[in-house]
C-alpha positions as CSV (number, residue, x, y, z in Angstrom):
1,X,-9.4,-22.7,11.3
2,X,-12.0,-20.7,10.4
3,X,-12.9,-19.7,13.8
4,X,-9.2,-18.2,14.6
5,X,-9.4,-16.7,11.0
6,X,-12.8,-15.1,12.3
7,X,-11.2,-13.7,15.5
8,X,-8.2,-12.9,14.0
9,X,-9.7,-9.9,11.4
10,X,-12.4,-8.8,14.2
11,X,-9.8,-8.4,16.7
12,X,-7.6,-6.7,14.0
13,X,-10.6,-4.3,13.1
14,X,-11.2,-3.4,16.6
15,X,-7.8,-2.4,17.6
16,X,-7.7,-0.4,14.1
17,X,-10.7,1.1,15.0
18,X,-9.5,2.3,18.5
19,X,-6.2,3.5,16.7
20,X,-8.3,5.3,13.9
21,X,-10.8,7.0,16.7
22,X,-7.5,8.4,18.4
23,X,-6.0,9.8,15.3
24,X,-9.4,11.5,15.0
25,X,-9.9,12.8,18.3
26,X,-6.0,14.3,17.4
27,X,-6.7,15.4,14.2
28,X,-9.8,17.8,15.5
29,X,-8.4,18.7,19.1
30,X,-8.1,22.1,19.1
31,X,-9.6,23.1,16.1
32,X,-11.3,25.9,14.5
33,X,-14.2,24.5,12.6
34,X,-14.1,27.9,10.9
35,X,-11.2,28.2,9.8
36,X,-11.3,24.4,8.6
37,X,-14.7,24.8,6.8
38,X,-13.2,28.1,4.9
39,X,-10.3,26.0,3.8
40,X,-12.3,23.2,2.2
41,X,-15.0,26.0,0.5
42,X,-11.6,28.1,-1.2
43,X,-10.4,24.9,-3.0
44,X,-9.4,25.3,-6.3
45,X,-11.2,22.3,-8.5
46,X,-9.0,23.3,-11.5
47,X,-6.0,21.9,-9.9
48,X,-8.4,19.0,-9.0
49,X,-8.8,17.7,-12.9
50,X,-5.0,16.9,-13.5
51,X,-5.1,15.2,-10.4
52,X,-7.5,12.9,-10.9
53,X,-5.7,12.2,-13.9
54,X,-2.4,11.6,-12.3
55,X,-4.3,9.4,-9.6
56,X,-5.4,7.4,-12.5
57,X,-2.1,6.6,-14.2
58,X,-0.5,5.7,-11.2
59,X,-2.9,2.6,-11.0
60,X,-1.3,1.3,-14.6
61,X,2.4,2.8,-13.4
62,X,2.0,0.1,-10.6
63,X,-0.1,-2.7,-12.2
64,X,3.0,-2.3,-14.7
65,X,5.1,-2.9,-11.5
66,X,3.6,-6.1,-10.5
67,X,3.4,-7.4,-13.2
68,X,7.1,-7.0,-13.7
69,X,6.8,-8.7,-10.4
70,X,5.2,-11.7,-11.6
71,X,6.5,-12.0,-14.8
72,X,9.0,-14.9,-14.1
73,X,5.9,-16.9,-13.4
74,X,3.7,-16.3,-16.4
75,X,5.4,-14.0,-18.8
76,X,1.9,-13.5,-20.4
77,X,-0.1,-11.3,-18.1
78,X,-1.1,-8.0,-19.2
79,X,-1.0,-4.3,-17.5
80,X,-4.5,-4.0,-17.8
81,X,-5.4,-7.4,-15.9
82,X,-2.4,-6.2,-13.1
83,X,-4.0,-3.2,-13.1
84,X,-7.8,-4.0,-12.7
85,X,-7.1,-6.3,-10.0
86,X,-4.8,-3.9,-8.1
87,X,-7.9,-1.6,-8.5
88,X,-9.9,-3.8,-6.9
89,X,-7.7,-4.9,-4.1
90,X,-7.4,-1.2,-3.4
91,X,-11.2,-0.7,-3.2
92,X,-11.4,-4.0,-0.8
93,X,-8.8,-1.9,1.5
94,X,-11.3,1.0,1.5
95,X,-14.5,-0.7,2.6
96,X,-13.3,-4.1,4.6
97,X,-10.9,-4.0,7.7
98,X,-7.5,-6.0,8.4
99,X,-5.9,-5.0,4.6
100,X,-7.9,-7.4,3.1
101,X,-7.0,-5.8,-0.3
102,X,-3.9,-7.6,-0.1
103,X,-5.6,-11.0,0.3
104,X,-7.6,-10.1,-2.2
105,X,-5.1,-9.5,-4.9
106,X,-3.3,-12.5,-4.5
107,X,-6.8,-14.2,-4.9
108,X,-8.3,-12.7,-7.8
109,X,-4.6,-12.7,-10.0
110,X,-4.4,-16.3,-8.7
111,X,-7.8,-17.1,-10.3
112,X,-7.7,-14.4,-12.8
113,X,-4.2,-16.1,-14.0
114,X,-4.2,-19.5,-13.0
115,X,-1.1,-18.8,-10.7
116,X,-0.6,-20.5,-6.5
117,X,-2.3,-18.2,-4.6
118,X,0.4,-17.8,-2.4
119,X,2.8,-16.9,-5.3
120,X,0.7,-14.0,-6.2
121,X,0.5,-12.8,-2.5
122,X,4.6,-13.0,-2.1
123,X,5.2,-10.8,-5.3
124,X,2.3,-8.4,-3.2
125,X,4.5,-8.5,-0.3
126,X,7.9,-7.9,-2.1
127,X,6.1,-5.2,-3.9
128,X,5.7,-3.5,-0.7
129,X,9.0,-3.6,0.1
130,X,10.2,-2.1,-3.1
131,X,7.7,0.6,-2.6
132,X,9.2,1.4,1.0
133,X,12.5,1.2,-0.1
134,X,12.2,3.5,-2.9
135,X,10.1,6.2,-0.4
136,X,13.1,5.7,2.1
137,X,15.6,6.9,-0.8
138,X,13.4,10.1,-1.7
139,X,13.1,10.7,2.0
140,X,17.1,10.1,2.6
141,X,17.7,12.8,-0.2
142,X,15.1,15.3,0.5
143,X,15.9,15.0,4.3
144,X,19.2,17.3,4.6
145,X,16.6,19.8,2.7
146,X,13.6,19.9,5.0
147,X,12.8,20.7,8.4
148,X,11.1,18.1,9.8
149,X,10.7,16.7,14.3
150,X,13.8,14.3,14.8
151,X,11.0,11.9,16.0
152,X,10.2,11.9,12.4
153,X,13.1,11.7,11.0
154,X,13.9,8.8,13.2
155,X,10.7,6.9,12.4
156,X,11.2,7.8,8.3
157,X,14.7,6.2,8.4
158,X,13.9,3.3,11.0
159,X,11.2,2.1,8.2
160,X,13.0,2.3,5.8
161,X,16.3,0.7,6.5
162,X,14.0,-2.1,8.3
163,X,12.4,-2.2,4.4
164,X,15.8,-2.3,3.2
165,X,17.0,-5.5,5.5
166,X,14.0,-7.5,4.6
167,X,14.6,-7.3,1.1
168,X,18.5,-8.2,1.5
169,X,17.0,-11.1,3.8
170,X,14.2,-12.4,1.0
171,X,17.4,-12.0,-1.4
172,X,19.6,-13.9,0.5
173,X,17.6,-16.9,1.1
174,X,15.4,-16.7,-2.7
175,X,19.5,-17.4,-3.8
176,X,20.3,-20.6,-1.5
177,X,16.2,-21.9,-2.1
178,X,17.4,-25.7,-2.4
179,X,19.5,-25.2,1.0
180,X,16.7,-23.6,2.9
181,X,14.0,-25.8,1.4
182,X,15.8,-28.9,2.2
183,X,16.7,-27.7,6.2
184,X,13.0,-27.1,6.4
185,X,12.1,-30.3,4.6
186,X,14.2,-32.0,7.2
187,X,11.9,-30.4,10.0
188,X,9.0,-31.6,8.2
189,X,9.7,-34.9,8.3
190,X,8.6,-34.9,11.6
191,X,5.3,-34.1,11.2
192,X,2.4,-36.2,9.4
193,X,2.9,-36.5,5.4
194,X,-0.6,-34.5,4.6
195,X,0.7,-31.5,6.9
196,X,4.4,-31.8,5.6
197,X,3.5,-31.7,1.9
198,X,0.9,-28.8,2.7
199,X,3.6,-26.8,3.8
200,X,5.8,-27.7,1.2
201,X,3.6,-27.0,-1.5
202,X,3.1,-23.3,0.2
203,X,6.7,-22.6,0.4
204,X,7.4,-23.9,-3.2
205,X,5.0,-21.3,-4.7
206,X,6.5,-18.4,-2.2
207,X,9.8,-18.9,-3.8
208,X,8.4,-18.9,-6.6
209,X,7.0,-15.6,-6.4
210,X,10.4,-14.4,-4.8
211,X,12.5,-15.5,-7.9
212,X,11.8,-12.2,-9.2
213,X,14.8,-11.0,-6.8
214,X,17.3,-12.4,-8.3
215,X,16.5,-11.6,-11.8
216,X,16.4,-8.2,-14.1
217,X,12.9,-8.1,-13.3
218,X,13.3,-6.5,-10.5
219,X,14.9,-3.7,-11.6
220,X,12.2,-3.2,-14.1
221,X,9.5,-3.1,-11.2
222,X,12.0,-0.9,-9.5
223,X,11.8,1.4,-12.7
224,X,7.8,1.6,-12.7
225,X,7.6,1.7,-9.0
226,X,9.3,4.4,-8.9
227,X,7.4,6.5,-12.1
228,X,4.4,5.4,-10.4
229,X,5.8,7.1,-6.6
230,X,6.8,10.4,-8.9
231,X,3.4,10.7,-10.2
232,X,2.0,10.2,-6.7
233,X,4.1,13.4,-5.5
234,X,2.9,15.1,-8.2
235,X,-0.7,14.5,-7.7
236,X,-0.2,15.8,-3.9
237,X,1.5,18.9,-5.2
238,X,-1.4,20.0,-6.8
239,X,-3.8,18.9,-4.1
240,X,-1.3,21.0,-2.3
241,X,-1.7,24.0,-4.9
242,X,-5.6,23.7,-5.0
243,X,-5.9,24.4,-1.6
244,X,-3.7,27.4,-2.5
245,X,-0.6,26.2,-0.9
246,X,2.0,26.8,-2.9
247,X,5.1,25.5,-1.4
248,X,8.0,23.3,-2.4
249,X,8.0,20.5,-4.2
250,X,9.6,18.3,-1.5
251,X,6.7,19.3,1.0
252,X,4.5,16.9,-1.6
253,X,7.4,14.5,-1.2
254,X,7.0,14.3,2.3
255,X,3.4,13.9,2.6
256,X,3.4,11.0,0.7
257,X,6.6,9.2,1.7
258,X,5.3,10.0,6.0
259,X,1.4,8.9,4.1
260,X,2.7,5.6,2.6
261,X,4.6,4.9,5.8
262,X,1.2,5.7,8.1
263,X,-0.5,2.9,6.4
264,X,1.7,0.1,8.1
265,X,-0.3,1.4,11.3
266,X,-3.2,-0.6,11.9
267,X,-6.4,1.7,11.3
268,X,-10.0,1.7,10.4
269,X,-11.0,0.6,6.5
270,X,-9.5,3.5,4.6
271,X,-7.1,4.3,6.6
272,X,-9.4,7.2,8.1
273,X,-8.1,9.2,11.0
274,X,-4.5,8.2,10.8
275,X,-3.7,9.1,7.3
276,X,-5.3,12.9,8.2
277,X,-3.0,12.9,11.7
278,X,0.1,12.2,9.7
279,X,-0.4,14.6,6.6
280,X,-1.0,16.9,9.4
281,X,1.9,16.5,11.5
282,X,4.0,16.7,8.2
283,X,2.6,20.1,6.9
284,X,2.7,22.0,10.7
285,X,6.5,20.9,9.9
286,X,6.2,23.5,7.1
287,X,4.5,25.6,9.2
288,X,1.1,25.5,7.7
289,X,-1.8,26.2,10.2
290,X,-3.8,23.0,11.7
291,X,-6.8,24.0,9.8
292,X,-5.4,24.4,6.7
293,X,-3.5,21.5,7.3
294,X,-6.4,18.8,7.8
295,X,-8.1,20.7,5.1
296,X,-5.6,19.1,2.7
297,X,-5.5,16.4,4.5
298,X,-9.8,15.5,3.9
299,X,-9.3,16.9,0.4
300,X,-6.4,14.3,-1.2
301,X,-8.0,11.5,1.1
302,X,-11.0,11.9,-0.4
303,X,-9.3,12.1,-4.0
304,X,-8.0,8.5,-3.7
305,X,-10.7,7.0,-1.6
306,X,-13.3,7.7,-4.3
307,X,-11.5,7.2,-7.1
308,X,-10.4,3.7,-6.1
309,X,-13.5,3.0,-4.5
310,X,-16.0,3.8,-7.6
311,X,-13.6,2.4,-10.3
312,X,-13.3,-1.0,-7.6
313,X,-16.9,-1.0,-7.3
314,X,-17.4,-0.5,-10.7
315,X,-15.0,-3.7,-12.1
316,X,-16.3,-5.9,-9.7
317,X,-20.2,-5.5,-11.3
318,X,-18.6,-5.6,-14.6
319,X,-16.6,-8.9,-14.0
320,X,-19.6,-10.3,-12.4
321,X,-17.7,-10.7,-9.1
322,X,-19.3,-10.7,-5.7
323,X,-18.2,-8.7,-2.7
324,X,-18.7,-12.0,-0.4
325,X,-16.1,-13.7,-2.7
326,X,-13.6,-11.2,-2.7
327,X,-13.5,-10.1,0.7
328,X,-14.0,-13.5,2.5
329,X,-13.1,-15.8,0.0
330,X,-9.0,-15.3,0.0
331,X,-8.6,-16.2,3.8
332,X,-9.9,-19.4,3.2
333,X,-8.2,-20.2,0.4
334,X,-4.6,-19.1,0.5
């Protein structure tokens, strides 16, 4: 078991690192190292300050979300312990390959809370969903508006509507749980008792975490999803204005919807080469100069990467947490 878990996140880190050293070799052919060095030294660091501010409240807008998300299975967590463990989850998917943070988080709130691992990882995964779904509907409205490739405005609305028919899907079966448990309990009768209730016990604790769905939570996550998505746009727009571009607000929109979207691609830790390559793309949609373009690009990477990454870093010394633990620990024991 643990050998295929082994295989599995090395071969995973390899194919993201290939991916990631394409979207490099993209994001640099044919560029003017000039031109992109003079874009990075013109930055504006006074538009930076709000920014990081923004950056900041969108952790607590979407630890607010989750726990929203998790709220019909312990009513008594807090923002700040959705928040710090979000942080930290983030921080684990900047320095440890295969999206670990996600592991992680359902981990640490599982420990942190005394909740099934597995429960807390389904509310991760359904929070993902909302948080595609509600891109898609910024996208679907700003999308008459813009002028964007039709091979990305194909891609934008094939992810999200794919978003949109897992969610009816999880909905659908979280509403007939005893039908579908009992089918698959009926399966599992075939197999040895040890494996069957193994099983059982891991599907009991996904629905679980799923019950949210069919409940007013949901559109309370929905609510603070969405707050947290608006701030996120506005932190790009003044990334966008501190490099002194001063265009629309749906251009911000787009980055981060097309961003968000990007990171379903399998890449290097940090998502570093294809999250460059696809702000790019998007901007030289607005007609803004490659240069200038991946200027942005390193500059609002950078904003998030460090400012996860040090505040991650930083709670796990302070909860007395090791990295080995976090990173390493989850796949053996969800």
């Amino acid at each position: 078991m643990r050998m295929a878990s082994f295989w599995r996140t090395h071969l995973n880190f390899l194919i993201g690192l290939i991916i990631s050293a394409a979207a490099v070799y993209l994001s640099l052919r044919k560029i003017d190292f000039h031109a992109l060095w003079a874009s990075l030294r013109s930055v504006n660091y006074v538009f930076l300050f709000p920014a990081v501010a923004g950056q900041i409240s969108c952790f607590f807008l979407k630890g607010n979300g989750w726990r929203y998300l998790l709220t019909p299975a312990k009513k008594s967590i807090s923002v700040t312990s959705a928040t710090i463990v979000l942080i930290i989850g983030l921080m684990v998917n900047n320095l440890f390959p295969a999206k670990m943070g996600e592991l992680a988080r359902g981990y640490l709130m599982g420990e942190r809370e005394r909740l099934p691992k597995t429960l807390c990882l389904s509310t991760v995964a359904v929070e993902h969903l909302l948080d595609i779904l509600i891109l898609t509907i910024f996208f679907l409205l700003l999308l008459p508006s813009v002028s964007l490739p039709p091979w990305l405005q194909t891609s934008g609305t094939l992810v999200g509507f794919i978003a949109l028919g897992m969610i009816l899907v999880l909905f659908l079966v979280a509403r007939r749980e005893e039908k579908f448990l009992g089918f698959v309990n009926k399966l599992l009768s075939r197999f040895p008792d040890r494996f069957a209730s193994k099983i059982q016990s891991i599907l009991n604790n996904i629905f679980q975490g799923m019950r949210v769905l069919t409940g007013r939570y949901i559109f309370y996550a929905f609510a603070a999803l969405s707050s947290m998505w608006v701030m996120a746009f506005l932190v790009a727009y003044l990334v966008l204005a501190a490099c002194g571009l001063f265009l629309p607000f749906q251009t911000a929109i787009m980055v981060v919807v097309f961003a968000a979207f990007g990171k379903i691609i399998p890449s290097s830790p940090g998502a570093i080469g294809t999250f460059h390559y696809v702000v790019i793309l998007v901007l030289m949609s607005f007609e803004v100069s490659k240069e200038i373009a991946l200027g942005y690009a390193i500059v609002l990477h950078a904003l998030s990467f460090l400012i996860e990454t040090s505040l991650g870093v930083s709670l796990v010394f302070a909860g007395n947490l090791s990295f080995r633990r976090i990173a390493h620990r989850p796949e053996e024991s969800l």
